[in-house]
N, C-alpha and C positions, 0 to 999 in steps of 0.2 A: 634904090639898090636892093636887088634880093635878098632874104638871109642866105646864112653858107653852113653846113653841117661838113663833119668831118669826121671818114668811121675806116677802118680794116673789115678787111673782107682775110679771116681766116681761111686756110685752105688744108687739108690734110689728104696723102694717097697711099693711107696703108689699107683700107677697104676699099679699094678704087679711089675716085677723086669725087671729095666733100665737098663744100663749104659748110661754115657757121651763120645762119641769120637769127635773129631774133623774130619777137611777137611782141607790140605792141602792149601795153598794159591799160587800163580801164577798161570804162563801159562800152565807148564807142565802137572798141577791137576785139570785144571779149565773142562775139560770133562770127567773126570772118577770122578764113585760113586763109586761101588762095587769094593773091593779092594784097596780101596784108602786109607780111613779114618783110623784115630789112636787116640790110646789114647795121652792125650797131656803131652808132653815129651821135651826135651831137653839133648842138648849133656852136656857132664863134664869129666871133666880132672882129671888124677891122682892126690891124695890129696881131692878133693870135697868129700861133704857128701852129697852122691845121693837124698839122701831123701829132704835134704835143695831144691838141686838142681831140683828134683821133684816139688816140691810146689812151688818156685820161676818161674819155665815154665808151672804151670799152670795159677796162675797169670799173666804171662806176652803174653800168647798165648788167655787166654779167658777175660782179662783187669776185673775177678773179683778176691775179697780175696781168697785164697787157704784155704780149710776144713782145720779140727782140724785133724789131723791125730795121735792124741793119742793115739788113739781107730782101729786105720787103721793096713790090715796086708798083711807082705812083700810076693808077689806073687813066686818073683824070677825073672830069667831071662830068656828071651827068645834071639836069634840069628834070626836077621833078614837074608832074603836072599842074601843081599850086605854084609853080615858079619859083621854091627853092633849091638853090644850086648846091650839090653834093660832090665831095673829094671823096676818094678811095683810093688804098693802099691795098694790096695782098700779100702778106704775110703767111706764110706757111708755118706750120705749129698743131697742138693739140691739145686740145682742155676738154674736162669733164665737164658736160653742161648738165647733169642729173638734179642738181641741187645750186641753182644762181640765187644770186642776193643781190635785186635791183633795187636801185634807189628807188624814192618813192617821190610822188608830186602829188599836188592835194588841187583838189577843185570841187566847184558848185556839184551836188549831184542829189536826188536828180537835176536838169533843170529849171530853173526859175523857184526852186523849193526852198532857198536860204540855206540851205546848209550844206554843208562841205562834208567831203570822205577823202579820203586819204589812199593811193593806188601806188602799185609797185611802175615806176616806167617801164619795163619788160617783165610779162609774166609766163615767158619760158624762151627755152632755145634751144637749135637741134642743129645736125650734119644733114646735107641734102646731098643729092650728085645733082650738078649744071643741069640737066635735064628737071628734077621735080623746084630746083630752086628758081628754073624760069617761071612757073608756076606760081611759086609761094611769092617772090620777090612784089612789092609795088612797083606800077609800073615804069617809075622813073628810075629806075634802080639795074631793072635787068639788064642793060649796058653794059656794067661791071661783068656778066657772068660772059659774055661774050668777048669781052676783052682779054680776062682771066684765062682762056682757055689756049690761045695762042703763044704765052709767055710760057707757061706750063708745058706746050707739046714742045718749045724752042728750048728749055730745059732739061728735057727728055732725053732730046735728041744730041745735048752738047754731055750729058754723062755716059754716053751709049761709047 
């Protein structure tokens, strides 16, 4: 059985139309842009309620409240390259990402060295427009931005 993460894909269109991804935090991520970044996600276990679990890792990866997801709608899943299977939501909303407060995870580092450091799980965050977030996203992920884009123009078109 694959793992399953579960994250929102903020979306905001008072500057045109954003999204929110993250960056990755340690050693591994600390010099790749392109390709790196993700929506923020987390893993969950048989029995979880993705969505719960969605909102709680975004909370806990950007240290603000998680949107109202009332109004938010279910993307689907994509399959990353290592084979784990990702849910997304889009939520439309706005948060200041100047100053996040990610949780942190600890591991061996360097390598094989015995000793452990301590790293923030996302060590920043920004607004993209679907065009540079095709770019930033890994590549199991850019699905969402292409999905996301239909819902929003179908949107557009039912307030006009």
């Amino acid at each position: 059985m694959p793992k399953r993460s579960a994250g929102l894909l903020l979306y905001r269109r008072d500057v045109g139309l954003e999204v929110l991804l993250v960056h990755p935090g340690g050693p591994y991520w600390a010099a790749k842009d392109d390709g790196a970044w993700s929506v923020p996600k987390g893993e969950y276990e048989a029995g979880d309620d993705p969505l719960a679990v969605a909102m709680r890792e975004f909370g806990e990866e950007l240290g603000l409240d998680p949107p109202d997801v009332s109004a938010g709608t279910f993307l689907g899943e994509s399959r990353q390259p290592g084979g784990k299977v990702v849910s997304v939501w889009a939520v439309e909303g706005d948060a200041d990402v100047s100053d996040i407060e990610s949780n942190m995870f600890t591991m061996e580092w360097p390598p094989h060295s015995g000793r452990t450091a301590e790293f923030p799980e996302v060590d920043r965050a920004g607004w993209f427009s679907l065009e540079a977030a095709r770019e930033k996203l890994v590549r199991g992920q850019v699905a969402f931005i292409d999905r996301v884009l239909p819902i929003l123009l179908s949107a557009d078109r039912e307030a006009e």
